[in-house]
C-alpha positions as CSV (number, residue, x, y, z in Angstrom):
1,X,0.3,-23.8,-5.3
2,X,-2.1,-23.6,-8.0
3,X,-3.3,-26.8,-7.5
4,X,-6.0,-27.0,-10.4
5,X,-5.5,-30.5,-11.8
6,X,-2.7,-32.9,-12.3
7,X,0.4,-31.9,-14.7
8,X,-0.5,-27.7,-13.6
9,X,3.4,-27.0,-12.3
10,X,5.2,-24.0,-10.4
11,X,8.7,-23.6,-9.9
12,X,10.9,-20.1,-8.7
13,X,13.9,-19.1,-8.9
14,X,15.6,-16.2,-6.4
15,X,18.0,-14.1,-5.7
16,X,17.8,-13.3,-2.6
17,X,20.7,-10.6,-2.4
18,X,20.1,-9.1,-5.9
19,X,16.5,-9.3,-4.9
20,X,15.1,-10.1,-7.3
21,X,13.8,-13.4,-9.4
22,X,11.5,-15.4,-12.1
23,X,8.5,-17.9,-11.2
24,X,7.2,-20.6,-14.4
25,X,3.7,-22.0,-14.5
26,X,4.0,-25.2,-16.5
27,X,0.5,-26.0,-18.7
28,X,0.1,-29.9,-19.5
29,X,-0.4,-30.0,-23.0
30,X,-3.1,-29.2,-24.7
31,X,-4.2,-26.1,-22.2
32,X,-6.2,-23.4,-23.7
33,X,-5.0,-20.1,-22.6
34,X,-5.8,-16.1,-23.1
35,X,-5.2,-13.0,-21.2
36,X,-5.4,-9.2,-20.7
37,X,-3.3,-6.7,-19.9
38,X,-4.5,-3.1,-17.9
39,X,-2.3,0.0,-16.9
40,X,-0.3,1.9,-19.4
41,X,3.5,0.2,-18.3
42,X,3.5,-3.5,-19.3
43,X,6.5,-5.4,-19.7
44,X,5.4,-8.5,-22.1
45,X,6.7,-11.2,-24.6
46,X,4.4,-12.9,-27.0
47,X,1.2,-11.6,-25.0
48,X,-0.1,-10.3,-28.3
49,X,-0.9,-14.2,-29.6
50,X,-3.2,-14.8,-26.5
51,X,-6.0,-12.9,-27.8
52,X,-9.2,-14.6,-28.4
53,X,-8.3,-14.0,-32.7
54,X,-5.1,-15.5,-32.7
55,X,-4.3,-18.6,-34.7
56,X,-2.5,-20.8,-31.6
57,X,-4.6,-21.4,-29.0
58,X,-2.6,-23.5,-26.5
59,X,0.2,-22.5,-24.5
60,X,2.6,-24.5,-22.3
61,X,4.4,-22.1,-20.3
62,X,4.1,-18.6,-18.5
63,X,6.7,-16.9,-17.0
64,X,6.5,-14.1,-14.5
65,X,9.9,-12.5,-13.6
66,X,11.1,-9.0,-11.5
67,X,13.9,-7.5,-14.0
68,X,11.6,-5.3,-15.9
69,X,12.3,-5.7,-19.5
70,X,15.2,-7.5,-19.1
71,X,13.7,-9.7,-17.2
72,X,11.5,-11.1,-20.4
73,X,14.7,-12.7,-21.3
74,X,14.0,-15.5,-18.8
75,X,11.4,-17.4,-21.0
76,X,14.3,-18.0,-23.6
77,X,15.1,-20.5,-20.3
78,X,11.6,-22.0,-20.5
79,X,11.6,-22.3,-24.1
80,X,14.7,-24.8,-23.9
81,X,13.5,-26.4,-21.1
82,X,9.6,-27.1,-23.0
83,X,11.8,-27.7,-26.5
84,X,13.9,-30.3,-24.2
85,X,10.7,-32.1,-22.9
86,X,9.2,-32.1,-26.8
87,X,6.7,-29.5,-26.2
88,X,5.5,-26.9,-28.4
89,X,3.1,-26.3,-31.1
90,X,3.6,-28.6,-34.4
91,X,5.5,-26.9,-37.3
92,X,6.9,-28.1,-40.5
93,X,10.5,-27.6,-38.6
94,X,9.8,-28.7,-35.6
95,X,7.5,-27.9,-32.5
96,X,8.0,-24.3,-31.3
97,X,7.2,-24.0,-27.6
98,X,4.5,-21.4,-26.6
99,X,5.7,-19.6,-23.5
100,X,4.6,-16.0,-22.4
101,X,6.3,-13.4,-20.3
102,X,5.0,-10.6,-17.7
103,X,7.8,-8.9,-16.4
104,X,7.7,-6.7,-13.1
105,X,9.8,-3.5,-12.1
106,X,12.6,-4.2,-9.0
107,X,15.5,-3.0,-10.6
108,X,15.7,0.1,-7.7
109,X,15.1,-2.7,-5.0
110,X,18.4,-4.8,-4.6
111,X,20.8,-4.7,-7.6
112,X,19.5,-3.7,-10.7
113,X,22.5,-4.9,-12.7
114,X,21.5,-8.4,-12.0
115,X,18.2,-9.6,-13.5
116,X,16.3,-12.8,-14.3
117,X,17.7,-14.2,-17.9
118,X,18.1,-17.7,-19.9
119,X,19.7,-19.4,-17.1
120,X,17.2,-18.4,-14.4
121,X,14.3,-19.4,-16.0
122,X,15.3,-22.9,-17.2
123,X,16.1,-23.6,-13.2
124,X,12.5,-22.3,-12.5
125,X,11.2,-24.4,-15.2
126,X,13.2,-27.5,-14.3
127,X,12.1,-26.7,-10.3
128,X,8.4,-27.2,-11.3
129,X,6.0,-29.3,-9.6
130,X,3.2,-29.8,-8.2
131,X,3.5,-29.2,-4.5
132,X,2.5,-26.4,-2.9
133,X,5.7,-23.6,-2.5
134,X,6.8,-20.8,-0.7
135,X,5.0,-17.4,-1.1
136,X,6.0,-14.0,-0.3
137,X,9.2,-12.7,-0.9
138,X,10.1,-15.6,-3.7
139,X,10.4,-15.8,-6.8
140,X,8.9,-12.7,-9.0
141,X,8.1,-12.0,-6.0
142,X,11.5,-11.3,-4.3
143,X,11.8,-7.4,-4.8
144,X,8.1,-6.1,-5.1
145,X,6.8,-3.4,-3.4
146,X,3.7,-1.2,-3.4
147,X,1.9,1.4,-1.6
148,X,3.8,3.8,-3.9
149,X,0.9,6.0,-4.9
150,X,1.8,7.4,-1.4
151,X,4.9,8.5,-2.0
152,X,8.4,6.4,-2.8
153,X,9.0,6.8,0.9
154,X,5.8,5.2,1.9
155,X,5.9,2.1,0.2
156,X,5.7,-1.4,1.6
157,X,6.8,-4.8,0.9
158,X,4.8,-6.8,-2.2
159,X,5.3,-9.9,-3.0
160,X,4.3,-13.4,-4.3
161,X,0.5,-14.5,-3.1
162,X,-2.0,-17.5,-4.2
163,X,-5.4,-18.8,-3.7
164,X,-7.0,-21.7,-4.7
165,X,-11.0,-22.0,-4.4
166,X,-13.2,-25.2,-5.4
167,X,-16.6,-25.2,-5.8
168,X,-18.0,-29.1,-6.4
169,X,-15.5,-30.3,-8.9
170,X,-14.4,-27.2,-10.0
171,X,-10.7,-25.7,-9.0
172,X,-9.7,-22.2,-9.9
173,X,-6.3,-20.9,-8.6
174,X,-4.9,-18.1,-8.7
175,X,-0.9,-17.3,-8.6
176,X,0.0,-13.5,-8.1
177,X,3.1,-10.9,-8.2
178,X,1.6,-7.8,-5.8
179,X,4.1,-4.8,-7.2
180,X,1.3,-2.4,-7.8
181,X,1.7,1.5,-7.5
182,X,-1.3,1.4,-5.0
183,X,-1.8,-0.2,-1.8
184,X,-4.2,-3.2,-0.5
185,X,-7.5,-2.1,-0.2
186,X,-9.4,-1.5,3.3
187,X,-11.7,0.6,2.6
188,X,-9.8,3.6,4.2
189,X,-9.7,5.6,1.0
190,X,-13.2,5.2,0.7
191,X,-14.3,5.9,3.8
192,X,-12.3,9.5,3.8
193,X,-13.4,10.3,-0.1
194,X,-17.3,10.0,1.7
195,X,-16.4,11.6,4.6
196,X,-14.4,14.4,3.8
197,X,-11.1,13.8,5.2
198,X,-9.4,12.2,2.3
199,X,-6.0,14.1,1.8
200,X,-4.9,14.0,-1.9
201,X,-1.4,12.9,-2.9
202,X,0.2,14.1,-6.7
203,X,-0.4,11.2,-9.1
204,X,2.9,10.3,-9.8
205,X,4.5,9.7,-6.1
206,X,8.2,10.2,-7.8
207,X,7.6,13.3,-9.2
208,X,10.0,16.4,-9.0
209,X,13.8,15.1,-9.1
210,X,13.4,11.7,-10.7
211,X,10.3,11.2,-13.2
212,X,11.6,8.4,-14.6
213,X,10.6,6.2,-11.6
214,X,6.8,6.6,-12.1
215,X,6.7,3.3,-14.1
216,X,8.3,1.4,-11.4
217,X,5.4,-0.8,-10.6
218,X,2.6,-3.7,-12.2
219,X,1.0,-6.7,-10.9
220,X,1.0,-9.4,-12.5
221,X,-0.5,-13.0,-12.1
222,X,-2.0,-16.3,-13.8
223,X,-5.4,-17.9,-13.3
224,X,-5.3,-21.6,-13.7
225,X,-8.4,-23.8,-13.8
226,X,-9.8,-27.2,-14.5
227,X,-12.9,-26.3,-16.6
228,X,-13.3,-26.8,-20.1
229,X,-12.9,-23.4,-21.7
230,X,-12.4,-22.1,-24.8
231,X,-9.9,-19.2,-26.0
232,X,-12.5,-16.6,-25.8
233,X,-13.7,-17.6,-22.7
234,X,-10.2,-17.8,-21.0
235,X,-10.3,-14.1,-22.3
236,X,-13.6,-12.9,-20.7
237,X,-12.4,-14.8,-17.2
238,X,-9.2,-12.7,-17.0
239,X,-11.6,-10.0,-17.3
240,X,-13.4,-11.0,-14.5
241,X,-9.8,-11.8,-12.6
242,X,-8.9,-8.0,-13.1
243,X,-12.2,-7.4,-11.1
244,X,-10.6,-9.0,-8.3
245,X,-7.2,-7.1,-9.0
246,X,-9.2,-3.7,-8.8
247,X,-11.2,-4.7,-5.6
248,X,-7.9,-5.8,-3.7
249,X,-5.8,-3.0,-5.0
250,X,-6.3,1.1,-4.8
251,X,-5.8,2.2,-7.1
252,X,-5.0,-0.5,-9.7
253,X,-4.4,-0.2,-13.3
254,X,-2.7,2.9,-13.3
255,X,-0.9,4.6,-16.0
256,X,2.2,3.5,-14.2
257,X,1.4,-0.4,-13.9
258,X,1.4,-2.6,-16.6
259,X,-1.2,-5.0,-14.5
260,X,-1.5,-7.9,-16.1
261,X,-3.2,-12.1,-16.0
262,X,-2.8,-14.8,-18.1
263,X,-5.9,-17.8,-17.9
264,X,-4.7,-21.1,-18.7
265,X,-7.7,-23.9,-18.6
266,X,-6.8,-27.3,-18.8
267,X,-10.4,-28.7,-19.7
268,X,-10.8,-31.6,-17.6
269,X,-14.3,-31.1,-16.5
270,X,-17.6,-29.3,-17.8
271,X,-18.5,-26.3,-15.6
272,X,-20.9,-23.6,-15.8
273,X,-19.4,-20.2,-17.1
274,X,-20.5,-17.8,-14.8
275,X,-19.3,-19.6,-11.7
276,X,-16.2,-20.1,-13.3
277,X,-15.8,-15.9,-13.4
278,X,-16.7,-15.6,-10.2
279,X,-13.8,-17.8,-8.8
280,X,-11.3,-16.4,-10.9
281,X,-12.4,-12.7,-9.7
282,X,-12.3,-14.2,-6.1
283,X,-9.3,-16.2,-6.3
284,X,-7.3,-13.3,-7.6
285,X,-8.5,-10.6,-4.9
286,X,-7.9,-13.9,-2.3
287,X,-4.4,-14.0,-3.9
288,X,-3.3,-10.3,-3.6
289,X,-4.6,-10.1,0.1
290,X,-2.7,-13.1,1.4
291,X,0.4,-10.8,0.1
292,X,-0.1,-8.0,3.4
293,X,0.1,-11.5,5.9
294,X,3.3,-12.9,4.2
């Protein structure tokens, strides 16, 4: 799916009548990672030691999931599974695994009593490969929605959508979970804000009975590539992937998303820095359009 270089590995696990579900992105070793996070509502384990100041600069896992909060508990899961395979950064006691979690909101979807835990994200983990898989309705993917900035009863199916883009002999893919408060982008709003017509909704499309739904949203994705990056770089291209996020989705990175994209680059070939930004800001709009044809 991501398809950036050999050992870059995707696996899902669903549940299909819960709806809901978890999807792992396995690094090879020695992957350089970095991320950032926009919207006031994230849902995150361990993001804090992907920025560019932190000490560990590697990681060898990431795990999206649906489940909100609870749903971070899937990477205990992937944390076996990479201890299991020996991976991990070397400690005095023992290698400790480096595996981050971006959880989405579904719980109001299916059944919100059963979320991704322990269990669901070592199958994901151990389901990794290479091959392309299923998008859509998979996965994190299982229960999203958006188009909620519209109102609850306006919203649409998310979902699960990639893109992988290659330019000479360098790959940058892009793997992404489309729950967003807002919808995909067609220029409509636009259009009526210039023209006059635009008809305003409130902010918060739950508001009135229930305010506590007004979180119940974020996108949230990884950016794989094959170019030699450091931490700080992997940093300023999820930068340029939330570009991407903010040209695909209207709005994005609201106060009720917790939008965010891990970079993970895996360093096999020298490529020029700017180019590499670009594709990641492509890849990730490409990603988060192919989610309104699944």
């Amino acid at each position: 799916m991501l398809g950036v270089g050999e050992g870059v590995l995707v696996g899902h696990w669903t549940d299909e009548v819960a709806r809901t579900g978890c999807t792992v992105v396995v690094f090879p070793e020695g992957t350089t990672a970095s991320g950032e996070i926009r919207g006031g509502a994230p849902a995150t384990r361990d993001f804090g030691l992907l920025a560019p100041e932190r000490t560990v600069s590697q990681v060898d896992a990431v795990v999206l999931s649906g489940g909100s909060a609870f749903g971070l508990a899937a990477a205990d899961g992937v944390m076996r599974w990479c201890e299991e395979q020996g991976r991990g950064f070397e400690t005095r006691g023992g290698r400790v695994p480096i595996v981050v979690g971006l959880s989405l909101y579904d719980l109001t979807e299916g059944d919100g009593s059963v979320r991704p835990g322990p269990e669901a994200g070592y199958a994901a983990a151990q389901a990794a490969r290479e091959e392309d898989l299923p998008r859509g309705r998979v996965g994190v993917g299982t229960g999203a929605t958006m188009n909620k900035w519209q109102g609850a009863e306006n919203r649409q199916p998310g979902g699960l959508g990639g893109a992988l883009l290659q330019v000479d002999d360098v790959l940058v893919g892009a793997l992404v979970a489309v729950n967003a408060s807002g919808s995909i982008n067609d220029g409509g709003v636009q259009q009526a804000l210039t023209d006059g017509t635009y008809q305003h909704q409130p902010a918060d499309p739950f508001a009135g009975e229930d305010d506590s739904q007004e979180l119940a949203n974020t996108t949230i994705g990884v950016v794989a590539t094959n170019a030699a990056l450091d931490k700080l770089g992997c940093y300023r291209v999820a930068r340029s992937g939330h570009s991407g996020m903010a040209r695909a989705l209207l709005p994005a990175h609201t106060d009720g998303d917790g939008d965010a994209l891990v970079v993970g680059a895996t360093g096999q070939v020298e490529a020029d820095f700017g180019l590499v930004r670009l594709m990641a800001a492509a890849a990730v709009e490409t990603a988060i359009r192919s989610v309104g044809r699944h």
